[in-house]
C-alpha positions as CSV (number, residue, x, y, z in Angstrom):
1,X,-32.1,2.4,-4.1
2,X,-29.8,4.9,-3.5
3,X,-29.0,6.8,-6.8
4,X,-25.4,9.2,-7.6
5,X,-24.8,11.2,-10.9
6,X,-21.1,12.5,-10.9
7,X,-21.3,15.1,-14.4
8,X,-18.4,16.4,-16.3
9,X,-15.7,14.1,-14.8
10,X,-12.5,13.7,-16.6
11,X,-12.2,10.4,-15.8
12,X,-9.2,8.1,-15.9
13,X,-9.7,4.4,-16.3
14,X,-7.7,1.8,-18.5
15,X,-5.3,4.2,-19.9
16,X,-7.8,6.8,-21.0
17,X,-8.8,10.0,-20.0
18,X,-12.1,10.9,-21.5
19,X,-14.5,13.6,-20.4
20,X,-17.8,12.3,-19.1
21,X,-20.4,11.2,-16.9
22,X,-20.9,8.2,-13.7
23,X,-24.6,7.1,-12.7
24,X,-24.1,5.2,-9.7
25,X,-27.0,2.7,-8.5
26,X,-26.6,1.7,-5.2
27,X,-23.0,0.2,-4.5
28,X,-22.3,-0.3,-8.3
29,X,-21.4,1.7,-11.0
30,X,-24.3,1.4,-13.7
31,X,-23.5,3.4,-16.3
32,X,-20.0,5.2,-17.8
33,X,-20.7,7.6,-20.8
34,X,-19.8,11.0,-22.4
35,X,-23.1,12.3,-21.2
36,X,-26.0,10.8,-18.5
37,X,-29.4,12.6,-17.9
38,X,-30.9,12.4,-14.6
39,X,-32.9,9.3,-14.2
40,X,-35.4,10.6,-11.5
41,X,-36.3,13.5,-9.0
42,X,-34.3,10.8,-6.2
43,X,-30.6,11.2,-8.3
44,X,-28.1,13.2,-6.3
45,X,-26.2,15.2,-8.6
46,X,-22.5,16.3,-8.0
47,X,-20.8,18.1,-10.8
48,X,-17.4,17.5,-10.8
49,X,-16.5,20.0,-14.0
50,X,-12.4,20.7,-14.1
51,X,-12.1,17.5,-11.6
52,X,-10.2,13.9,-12.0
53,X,-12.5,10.9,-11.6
54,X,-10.0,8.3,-10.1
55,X,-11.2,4.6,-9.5
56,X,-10.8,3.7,-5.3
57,X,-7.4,3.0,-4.6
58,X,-5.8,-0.2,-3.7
59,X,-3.1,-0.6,-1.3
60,X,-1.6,-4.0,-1.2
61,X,0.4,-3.2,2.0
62,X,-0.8,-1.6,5.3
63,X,0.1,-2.1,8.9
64,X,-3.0,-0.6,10.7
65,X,-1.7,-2.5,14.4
66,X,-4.6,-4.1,15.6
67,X,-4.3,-6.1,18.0
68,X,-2.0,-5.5,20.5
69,X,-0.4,-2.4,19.3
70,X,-3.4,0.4,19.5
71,X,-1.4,3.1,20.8
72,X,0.3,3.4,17.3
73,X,-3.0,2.9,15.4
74,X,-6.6,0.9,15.2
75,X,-8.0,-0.4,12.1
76,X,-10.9,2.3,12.8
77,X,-8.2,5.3,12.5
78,X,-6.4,4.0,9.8
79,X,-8.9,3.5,7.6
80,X,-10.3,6.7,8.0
81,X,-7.0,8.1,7.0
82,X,-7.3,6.1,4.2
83,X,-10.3,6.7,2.7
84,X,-9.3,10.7,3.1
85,X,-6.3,9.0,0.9
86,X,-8.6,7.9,-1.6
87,X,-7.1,4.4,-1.1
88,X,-11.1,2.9,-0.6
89,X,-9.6,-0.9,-0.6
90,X,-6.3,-2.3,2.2
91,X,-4.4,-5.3,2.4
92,X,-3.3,-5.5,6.1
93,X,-0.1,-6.9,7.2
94,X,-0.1,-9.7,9.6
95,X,2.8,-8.6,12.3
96,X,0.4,-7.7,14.7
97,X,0.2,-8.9,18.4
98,X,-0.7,-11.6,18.5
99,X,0.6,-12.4,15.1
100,X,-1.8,-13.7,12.2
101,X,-0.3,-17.2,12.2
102,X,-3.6,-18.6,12.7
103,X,-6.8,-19.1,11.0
104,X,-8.1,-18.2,14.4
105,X,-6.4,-14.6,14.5
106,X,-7.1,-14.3,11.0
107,X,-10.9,-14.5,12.2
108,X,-10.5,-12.3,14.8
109,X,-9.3,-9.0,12.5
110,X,-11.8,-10.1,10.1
111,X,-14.9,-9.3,12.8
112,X,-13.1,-6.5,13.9
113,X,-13.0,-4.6,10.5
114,X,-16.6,-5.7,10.3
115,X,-17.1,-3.2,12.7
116,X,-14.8,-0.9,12.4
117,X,-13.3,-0.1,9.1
118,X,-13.7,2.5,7.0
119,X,-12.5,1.7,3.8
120,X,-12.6,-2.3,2.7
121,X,-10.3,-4.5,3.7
122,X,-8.7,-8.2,4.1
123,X,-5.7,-9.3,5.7
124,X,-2.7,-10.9,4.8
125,X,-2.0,-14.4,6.4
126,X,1.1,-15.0,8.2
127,X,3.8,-17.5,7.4
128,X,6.4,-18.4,10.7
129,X,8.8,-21.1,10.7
130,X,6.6,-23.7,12.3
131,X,3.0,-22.8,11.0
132,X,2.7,-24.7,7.8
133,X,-0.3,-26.5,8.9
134,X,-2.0,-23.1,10.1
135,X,-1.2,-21.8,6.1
136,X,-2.9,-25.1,4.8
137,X,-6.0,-24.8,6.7
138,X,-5.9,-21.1,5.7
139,X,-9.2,-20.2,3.2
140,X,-7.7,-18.8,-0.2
141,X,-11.3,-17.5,-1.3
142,X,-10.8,-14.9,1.3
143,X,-7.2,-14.3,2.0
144,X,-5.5,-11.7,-0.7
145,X,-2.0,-13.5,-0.1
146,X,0.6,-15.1,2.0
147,X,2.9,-12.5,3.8
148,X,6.4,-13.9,4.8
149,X,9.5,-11.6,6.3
150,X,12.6,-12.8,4.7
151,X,14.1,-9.9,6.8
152,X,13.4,-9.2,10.3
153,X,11.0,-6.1,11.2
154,X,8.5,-4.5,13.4
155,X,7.1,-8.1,15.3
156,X,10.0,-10.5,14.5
157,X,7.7,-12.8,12.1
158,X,11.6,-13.5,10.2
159,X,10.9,-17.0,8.3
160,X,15.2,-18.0,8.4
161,X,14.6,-21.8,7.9
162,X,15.2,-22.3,4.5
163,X,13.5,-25.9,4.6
164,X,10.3,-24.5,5.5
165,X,10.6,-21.8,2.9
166,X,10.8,-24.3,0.7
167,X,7.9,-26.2,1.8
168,X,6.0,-23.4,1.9
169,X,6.7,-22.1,-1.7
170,X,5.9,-25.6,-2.7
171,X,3.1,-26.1,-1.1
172,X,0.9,-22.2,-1.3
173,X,-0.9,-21.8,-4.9
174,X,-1.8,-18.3,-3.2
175,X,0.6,-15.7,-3.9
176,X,3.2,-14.9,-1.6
177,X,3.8,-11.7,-0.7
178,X,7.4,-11.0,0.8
179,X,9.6,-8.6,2.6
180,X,13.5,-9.1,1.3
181,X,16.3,-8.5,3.3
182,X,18.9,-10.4,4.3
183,X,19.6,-10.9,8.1
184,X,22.9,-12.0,8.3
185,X,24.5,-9.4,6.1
186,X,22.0,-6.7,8.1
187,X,23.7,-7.9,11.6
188,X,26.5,-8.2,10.0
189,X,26.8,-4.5,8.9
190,X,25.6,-3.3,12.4
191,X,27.6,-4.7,14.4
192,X,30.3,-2.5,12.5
193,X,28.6,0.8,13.6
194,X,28.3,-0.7,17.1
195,X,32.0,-0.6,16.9
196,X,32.1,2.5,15.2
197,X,29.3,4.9,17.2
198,X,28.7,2.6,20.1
199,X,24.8,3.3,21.0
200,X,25.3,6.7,19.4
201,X,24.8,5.2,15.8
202,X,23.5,8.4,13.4
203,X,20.0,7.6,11.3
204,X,21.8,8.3,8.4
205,X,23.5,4.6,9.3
206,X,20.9,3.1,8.5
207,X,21.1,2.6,4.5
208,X,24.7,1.7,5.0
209,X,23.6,-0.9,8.2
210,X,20.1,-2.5,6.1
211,X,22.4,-2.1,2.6
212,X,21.6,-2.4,-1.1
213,X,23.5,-6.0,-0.9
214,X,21.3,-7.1,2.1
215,X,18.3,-6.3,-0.3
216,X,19.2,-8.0,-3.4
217,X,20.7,-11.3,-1.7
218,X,17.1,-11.8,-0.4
219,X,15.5,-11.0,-3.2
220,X,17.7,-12.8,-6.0
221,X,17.3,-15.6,-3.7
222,X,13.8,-15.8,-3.3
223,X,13.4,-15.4,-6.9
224,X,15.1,-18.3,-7.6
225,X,13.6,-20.4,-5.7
226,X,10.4,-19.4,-6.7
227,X,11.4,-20.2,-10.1
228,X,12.9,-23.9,-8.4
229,X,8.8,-24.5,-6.8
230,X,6.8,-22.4,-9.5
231,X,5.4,-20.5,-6.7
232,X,3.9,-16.8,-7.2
233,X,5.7,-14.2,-5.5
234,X,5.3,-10.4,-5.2
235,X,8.0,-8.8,-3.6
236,X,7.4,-5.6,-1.5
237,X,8.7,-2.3,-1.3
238,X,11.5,-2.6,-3.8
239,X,14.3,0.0,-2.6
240,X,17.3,-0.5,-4.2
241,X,18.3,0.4,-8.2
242,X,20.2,-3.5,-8.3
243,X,17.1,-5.2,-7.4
244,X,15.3,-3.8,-10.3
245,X,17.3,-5.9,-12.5
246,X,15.7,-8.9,-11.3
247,X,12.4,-8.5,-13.1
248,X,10.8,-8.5,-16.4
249,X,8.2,-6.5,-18.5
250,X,7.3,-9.0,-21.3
251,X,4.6,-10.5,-19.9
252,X,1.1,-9.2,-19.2
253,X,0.4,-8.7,-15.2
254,X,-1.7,-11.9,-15.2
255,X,0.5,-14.1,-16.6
256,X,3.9,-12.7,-14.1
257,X,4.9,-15.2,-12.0
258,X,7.3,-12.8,-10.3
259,X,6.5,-9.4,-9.2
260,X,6.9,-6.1,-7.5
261,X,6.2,-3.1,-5.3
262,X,7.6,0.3,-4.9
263,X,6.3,2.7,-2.2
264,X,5.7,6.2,-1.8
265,X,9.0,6.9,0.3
266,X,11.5,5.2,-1.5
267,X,10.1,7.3,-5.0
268,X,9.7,10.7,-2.4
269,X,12.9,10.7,-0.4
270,X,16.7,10.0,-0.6
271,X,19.4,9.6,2.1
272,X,20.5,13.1,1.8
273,X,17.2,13.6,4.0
274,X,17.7,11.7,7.2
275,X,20.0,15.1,8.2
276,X,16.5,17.1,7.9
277,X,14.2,14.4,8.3
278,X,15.9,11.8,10.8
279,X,13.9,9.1,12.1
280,X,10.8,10.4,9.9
281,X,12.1,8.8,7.1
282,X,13.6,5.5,8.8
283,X,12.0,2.8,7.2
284,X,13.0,-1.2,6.2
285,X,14.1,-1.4,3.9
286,X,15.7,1.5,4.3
287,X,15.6,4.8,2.1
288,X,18.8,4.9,-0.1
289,X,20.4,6.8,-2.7
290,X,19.0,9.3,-5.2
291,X,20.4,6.8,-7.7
292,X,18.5,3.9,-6.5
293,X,15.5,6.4,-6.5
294,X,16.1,7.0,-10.3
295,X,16.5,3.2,-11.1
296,X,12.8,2.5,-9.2
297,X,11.6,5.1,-11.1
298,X,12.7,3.9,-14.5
299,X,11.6,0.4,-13.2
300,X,8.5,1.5,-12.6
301,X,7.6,3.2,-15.8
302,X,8.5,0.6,-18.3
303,X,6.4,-1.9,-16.0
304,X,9.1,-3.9,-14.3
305,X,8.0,-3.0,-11.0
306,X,4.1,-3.5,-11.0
307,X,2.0,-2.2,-7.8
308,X,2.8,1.4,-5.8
309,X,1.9,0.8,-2.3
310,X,2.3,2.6,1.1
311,X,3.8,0.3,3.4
312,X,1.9,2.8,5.9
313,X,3.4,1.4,9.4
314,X,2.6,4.2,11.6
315,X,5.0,4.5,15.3
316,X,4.3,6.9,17.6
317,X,6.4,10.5,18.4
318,X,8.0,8.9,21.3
319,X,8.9,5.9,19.8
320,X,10.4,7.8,16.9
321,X,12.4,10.0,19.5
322,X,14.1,7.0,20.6
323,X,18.1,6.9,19.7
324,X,18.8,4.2,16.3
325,X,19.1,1.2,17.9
326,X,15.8,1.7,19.5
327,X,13.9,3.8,17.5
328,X,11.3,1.6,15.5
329,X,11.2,1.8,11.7
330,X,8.4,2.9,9.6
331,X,5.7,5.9,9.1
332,X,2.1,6.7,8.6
333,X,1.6,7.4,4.8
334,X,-2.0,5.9,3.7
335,X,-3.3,9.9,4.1
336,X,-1.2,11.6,1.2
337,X,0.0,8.6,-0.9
338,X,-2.3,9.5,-3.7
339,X,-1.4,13.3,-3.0
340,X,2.4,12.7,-3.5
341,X,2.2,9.9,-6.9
342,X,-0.4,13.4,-8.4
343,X,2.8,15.7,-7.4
344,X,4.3,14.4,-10.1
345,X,1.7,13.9,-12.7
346,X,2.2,17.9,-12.3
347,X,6.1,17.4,-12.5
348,X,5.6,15.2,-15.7
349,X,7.5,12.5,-14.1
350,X,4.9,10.2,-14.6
351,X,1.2,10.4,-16.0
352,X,-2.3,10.4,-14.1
353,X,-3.2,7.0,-16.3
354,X,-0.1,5.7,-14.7
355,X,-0.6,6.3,-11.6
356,X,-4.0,4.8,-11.9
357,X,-2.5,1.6,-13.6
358,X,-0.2,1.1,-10.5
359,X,-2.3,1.7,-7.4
360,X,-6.1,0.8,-8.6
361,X,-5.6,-1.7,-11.6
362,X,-2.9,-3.9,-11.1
363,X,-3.3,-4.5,-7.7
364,X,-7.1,-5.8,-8.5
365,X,-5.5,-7.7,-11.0
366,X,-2.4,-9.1,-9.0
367,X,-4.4,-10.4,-5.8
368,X,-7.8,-11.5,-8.1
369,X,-10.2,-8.9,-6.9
370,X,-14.1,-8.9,-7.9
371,X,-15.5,-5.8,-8.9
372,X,-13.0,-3.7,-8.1
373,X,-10.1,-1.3,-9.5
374,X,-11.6,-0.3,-12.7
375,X,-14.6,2.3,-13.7
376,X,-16.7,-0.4,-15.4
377,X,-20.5,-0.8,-15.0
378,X,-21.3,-3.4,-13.1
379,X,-18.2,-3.1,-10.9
380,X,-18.3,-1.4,-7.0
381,X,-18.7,2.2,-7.0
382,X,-15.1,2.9,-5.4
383,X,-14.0,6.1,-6.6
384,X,-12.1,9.1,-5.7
385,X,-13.1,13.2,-7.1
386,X,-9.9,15.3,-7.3
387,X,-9.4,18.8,-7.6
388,X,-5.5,18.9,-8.8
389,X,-5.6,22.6,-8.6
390,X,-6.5,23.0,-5.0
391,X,-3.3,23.4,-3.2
392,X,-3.0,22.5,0.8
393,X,-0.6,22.4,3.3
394,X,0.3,19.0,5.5
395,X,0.0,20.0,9.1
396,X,-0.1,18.3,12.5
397,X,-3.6,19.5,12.7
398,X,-4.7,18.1,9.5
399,X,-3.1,14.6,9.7
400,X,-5.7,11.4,11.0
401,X,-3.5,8.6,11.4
402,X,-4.0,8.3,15.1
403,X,0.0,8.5,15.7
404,X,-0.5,12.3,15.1
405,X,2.3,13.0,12.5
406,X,3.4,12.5,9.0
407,X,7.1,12.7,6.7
408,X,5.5,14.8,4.6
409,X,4.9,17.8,6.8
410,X,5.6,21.4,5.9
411,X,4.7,19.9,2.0
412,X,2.5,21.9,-0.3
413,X,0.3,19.3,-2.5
414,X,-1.2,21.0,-5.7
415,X,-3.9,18.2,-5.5
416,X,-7.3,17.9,-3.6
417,X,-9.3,15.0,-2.7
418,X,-12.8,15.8,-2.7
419,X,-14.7,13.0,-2.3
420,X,-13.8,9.3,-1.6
421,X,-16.9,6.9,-2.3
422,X,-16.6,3.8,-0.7
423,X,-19.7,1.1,-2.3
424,X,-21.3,3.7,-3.6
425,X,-21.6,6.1,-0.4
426,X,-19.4,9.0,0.3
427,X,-17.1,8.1,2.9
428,X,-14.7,11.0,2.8
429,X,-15.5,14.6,1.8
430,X,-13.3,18.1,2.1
431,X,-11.3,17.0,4.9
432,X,-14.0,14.9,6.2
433,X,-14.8,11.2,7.2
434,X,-18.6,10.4,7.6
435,X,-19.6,9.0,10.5
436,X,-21.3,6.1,9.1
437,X,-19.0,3.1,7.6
438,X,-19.7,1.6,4.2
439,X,-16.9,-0.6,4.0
440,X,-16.7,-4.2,3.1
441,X,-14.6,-7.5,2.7
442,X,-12.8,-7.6,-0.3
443,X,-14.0,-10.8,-2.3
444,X,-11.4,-12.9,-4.8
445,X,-12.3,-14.1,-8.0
446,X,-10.5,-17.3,-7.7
């Protein structure tokens, strides 16, 4: 059995940073201490003095855009991204093409990330306005949660039938994962820059065009009638300072009902940006002020707003080139995620336990993981080595998301993934994916 000593860690786990040692047996973790000898002549030894010891990341929200959309990005390409990330653990969205409405396309992903994937995965089921019988057949041992667009995005999966949504929140014990925005507010608002730019509408339209309003409708609404059916609901990508309002901290993760996601780009960028960044940073919901940005972050660190996440929804160059009404929304973000959230740990706008707490813990604890999102013996041996003294520079050259490019460009990052372990193997080392695949499927304690 393959056997991994990681020496003089500082290692962050459960809100403590203590200096010490990992023994790795096989794809577990076997032992956490302050020190760990050698056990044999067979123990690879790394010594990670004056590095972080991270648990595997967890991202609760990818679009990876396999099937049908492989010119954007495979599952193969986007894992490796990820796992150079040090997210080691995905949640893929289901707004593929064909669309994972059925247990049968469900299925299909599933063999295909048993082949291809680099980091481990599951896969979000789809809810439409006419597959409730698909969602019922759907196995909740295996799925991490229902995905449902309130607003309508890349794939059109928008669930406006508001008898369905209620059938469905009645009927799902799974938790229900949701994108908010509300459509008739959002066409109503473009069709006003229609009038005003014609097809010449500006990208910095579009946080005026998908507004705060259009966010916290949705959301408000879906809260309450989540509260009306006692269904669980996580709402995604949080962008807007009002929405924040709508959620509590009394309550210990496993016992919320109700809660919430914040990603990299709306913590990272503000609307004053689309004049340097443009379409880079187009995104629904959309990017919005630098007030909203503070609100999320003051959300986020007394615990309103549970998970961070990526929302990695990678387009290609040409697509991005294409004027506003045509120009898709999203970007590739799975690669420096983990990079950015350890920017400021060295700003002092948030600390390394706290980013651990959002993107390895509570998503484990959220969607019921086993074994996972913790440094515990016993539990997977996912686990990411940083350097946070090891500046480097995002390039073209240096970005693998298979679209080729990334928002943060030109950016400095003071911190250095190492090494990524994936079940105990390393999967990702100084710039480098192995060639061999270690990943599996996520299991749910349930």
């Amino acid at each position: 059995m393959k056997k991994t000593l990681i020496k003089n860690a500082k290692i962050v786990n459960e809100g403590i940073l203590m200096e010490g040692d990992v023994f790795i047996e096989g794809d577990r973790i076997k032992e956490v201490a302050e020190s760990i000898s050698a056990k044999d002549g067979n123990t690879h030894i790394i010594d990670a003095e004056g590095k972080h010891l991270l648990p595997g990341v967890i991202d609760d929200q990818v679009h990876f855009r396999e099937p049908g959309l492989t010119h954007k990005a495979t599952i193969a390409s986007e894992s490796a991204a990820a796992v150079a990330g040090g997210i080691t653990s995905y949640m893929e969205m289901p707004n593929t093409n064909p669309q994972t409405i059925t247990v049968e396309e469900w299925e299909n992903k599933m063999k295909t990330a048993a082949s291809d994937s680099y980091a481990n995965y599951s896969f979000m089921f789809g809810g439409s306005n006419d597959n409730l019988d698909e969602i019922l057949k759907m196995d909740t041992s295996r799925v991490p949660a229902l995905k449902i667009f309130l607003g309508s995005s890349t794939g059109n999966m928008l669930v406006d039938n508001q008898e369905i949504l209620k059938k469905i929140f009645s009927n799902v014990k799974l938790r229900i994962a949701l994108h908010c925005e509300d459509e008739a507010t959002i066409k109503k608002n473009l069709q006003k820059a229609i009038d005003k730019y014609g097809e010449e509408i500006p990208m910095d339209q579009h946080p005026i065009i998908r507004d705060v309003e259009a966010c916290y409708l949705s959301s408000s609404s879906a809260i309450k009638l989540a509260k009306q059916t006692g269904a669980r609901i996580h709402v995604f990508h949080l962008s807007t300072g009002k929405e924040t309002q709508l959620f509590g901290n009394k309550l210990p993760l496993k016992e919320k009902q109700i809660t919430s996601e914040v990603c990299i780009h709306h913590l990272w960028f503000t609307d004053e940006q689309y004049a340097a960044k443009g379409s880079h940073i187009k995104w629904n919901p959309a990017v919005k002020s630098s007030k909203d940005r503070d609100q999320l972050w003051k959300a986020l660190l007394d615990d309103r707003i549970d998970v961070i996440a990526t929302d990695h929804a990678p387009h290609t160059l040409e697509e991005k080139k294409n004027p506003y009404l045509s120009c898709p929304s999203g970007g590739p973000l799975v690669q420096h995620a983990l990079p950015a959230m350890l920017q400021f740990v060295h700003d002092e706008k948030i600390t390394i336990q706290k980013v651990v707490q959002k993107m390895c813990h509570n998503p484990a604890i959220l969607f019921d993981i086993k074994d996972r999102g913790f440094i515990r013996p016993g539990y997977k041996a996912d686990l990411v080595l940083v350097d946070t003294n090891n500046p480097w520079t995002v390039t073209k050259e240096n970005v693998l998301a298979k679209c080729g490019w990334s928002p943060f460009e030109g950016v400095t990052f003071k911190s250095r993934i190492t090494h990524t372990f994936v079940n105990g193997n390393i999967a990702y080392q100084n710039f480098k994916v192995t060639e061999q695949k270690f990943a599996e499927e996520l299991a749910f304690d349930r």
